[in-house]
N, C-alpha and C positions, 0 to 999 in steps of 0.2 A: 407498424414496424417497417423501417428502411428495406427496402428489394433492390438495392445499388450495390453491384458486387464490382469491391475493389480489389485491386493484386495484395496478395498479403506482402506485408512490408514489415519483418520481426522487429520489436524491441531489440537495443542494443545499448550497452553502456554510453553511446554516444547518443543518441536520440531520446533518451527515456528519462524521466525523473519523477521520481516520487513524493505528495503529498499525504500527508497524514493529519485528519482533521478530529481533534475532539474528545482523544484518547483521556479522557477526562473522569478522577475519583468517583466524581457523583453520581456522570451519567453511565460507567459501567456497573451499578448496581443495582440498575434497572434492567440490563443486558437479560433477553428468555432464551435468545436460539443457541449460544454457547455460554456453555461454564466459565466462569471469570477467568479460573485458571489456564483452560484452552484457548481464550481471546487473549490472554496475556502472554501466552508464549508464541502466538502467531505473528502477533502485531510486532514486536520484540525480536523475533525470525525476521522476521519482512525488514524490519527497520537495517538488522544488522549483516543480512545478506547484501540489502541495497548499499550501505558503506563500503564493503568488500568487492561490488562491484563498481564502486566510485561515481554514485548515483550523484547529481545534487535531490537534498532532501530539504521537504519545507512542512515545519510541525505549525498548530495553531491551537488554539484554545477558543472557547467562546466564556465571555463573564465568569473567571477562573478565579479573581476575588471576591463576585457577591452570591454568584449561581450555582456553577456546576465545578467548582474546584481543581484544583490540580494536575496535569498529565501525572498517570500513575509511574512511581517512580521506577521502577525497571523499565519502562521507557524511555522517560529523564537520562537515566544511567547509559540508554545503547546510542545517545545523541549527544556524546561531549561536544559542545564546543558550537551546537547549532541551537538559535533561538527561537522561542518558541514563541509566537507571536498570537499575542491574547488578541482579541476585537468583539465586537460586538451583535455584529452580523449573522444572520441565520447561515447565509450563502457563502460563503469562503471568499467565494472570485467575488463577492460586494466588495471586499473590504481592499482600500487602494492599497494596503500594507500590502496585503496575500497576494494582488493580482499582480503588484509590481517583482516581488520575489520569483513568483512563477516565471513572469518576463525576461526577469534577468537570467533566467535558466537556460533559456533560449531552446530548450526543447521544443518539439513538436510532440510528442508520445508523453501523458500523464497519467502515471497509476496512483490511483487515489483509494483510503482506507478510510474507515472513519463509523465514530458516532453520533448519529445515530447512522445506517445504512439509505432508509430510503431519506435521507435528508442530509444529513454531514457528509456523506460521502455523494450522495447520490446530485444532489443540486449541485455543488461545484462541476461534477463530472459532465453533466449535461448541458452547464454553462460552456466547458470545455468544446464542446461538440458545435455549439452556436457558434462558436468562435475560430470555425477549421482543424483545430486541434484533435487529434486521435486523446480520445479517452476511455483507461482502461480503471474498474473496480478489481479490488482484492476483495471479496466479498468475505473468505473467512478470518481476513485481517479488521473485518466490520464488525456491527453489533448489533442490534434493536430491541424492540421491547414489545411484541408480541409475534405470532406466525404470518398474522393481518397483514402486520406492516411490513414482514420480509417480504412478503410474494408480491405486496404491489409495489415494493420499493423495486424488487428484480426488474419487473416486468414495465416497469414507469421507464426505467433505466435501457432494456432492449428496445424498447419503443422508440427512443430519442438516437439511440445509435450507438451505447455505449458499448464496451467489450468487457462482458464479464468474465472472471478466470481468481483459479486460486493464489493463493499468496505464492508456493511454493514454484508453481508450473511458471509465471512469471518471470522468476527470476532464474528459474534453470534456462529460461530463453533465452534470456537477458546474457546467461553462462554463454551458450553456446556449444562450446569444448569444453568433455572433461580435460583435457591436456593445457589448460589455462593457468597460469601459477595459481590465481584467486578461487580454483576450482575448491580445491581441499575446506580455506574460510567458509566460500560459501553453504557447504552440504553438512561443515561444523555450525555456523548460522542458525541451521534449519533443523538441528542434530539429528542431523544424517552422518556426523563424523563415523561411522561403522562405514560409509561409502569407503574411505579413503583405507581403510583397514581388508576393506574387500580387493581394491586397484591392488593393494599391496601384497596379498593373498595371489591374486592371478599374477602379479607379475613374477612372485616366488616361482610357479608351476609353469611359466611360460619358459623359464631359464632352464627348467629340468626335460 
């Protein structure tokens, strides 16, 4: 494990950009550490807080025609308009499609989600890391397929240098202020939309 302690440097809408690797019909029905329906509304969270905070986002597939099928489609839905780029690669960053998108991002800061964990999410991430790049996992926006392979995928992943953290905490960084126009979107995102019914609540009682 890394004993190199840097200045912390937050995530910001300007430095951070998010990859989502793998979100795929087939292989989330191998998923053991969360329920479909919990992976599906984080990953789907994650995606649509990141829009709100004007992330570039970069999805991919692996063998989506012969293999592992589809991004499930309430994902599809929270990415109008952004492609999903299929390849063939175990490693995300192999494929000169992924790596050139990522580039053109110009980011330094990559949060990366994916299935499986210690491999769709995890090997891009750590390519990141080879490559100077700060790379962060959304780990409950991941998945895998047994206990085995979350804890050595975790700890494969601290090992190399990555920054683990939830989907949510992330992107509240990414927030910053609640007083951000984008603040309300985001915590409706995450449906946390009762945040903004609370702001509204105190500000009634801060007038009285």
């Amino acid at each position: 494990m890394t004993n190199q302690i840097r200045p912390y440097e937050p995530l910001t809408s300007e430095n951070a950009a998010l990859i989502l690797v793998d979100h795929q019909v087939g292989l989330m029905t191998g998923v053991r550490d969360y329920s479909t329906g919990e992976l599906k509304h984080n990953v789907v969270a994650l995606a649509k807080a990141a829009r709100a905070l004007n992330l570039p986002i970069i999805a991919t597939t692996t063998a989506r025609d012969s293999m592992w099928g589809p991004t499930f489609p309430e994902l599809v839905e929270a990415l109008p308009g952004i492609e999903i780029i299929d390849r063939s690669s175990v490693n995300a960053f192999d494929d000169a499609h992924v790596a050139r998108a990522i580039e053109a991002t110009g980011r330094k800061k990559l949060i990366f989600a994916g299935i499986s964990l210690e491999v769709c999410a995890a090997f891009p991430a750590i390519t990141a890391v080879g490559k100077g790049l700060d790379a962060y996992v959304a780990v409950d926006a991941s998945g895998t397929f047994s206990e085995t392979k979350r804890q050595v995928g975790l700890l494969r992943m601290l090992q190399a240098g990555v920054i683990l953290s939830d989907y949510a905490t992330l992107m509240v960084e990414i927030l910053k202020d609640n007083a951000r126009p984008e603040a309300g979107e985001v915590y409706e995102a995450m449906d946390m939309g009762w945040a903004k019914l609370v702001g509204q609540i105190s500000a009634e009682y801060a007038k009285k």
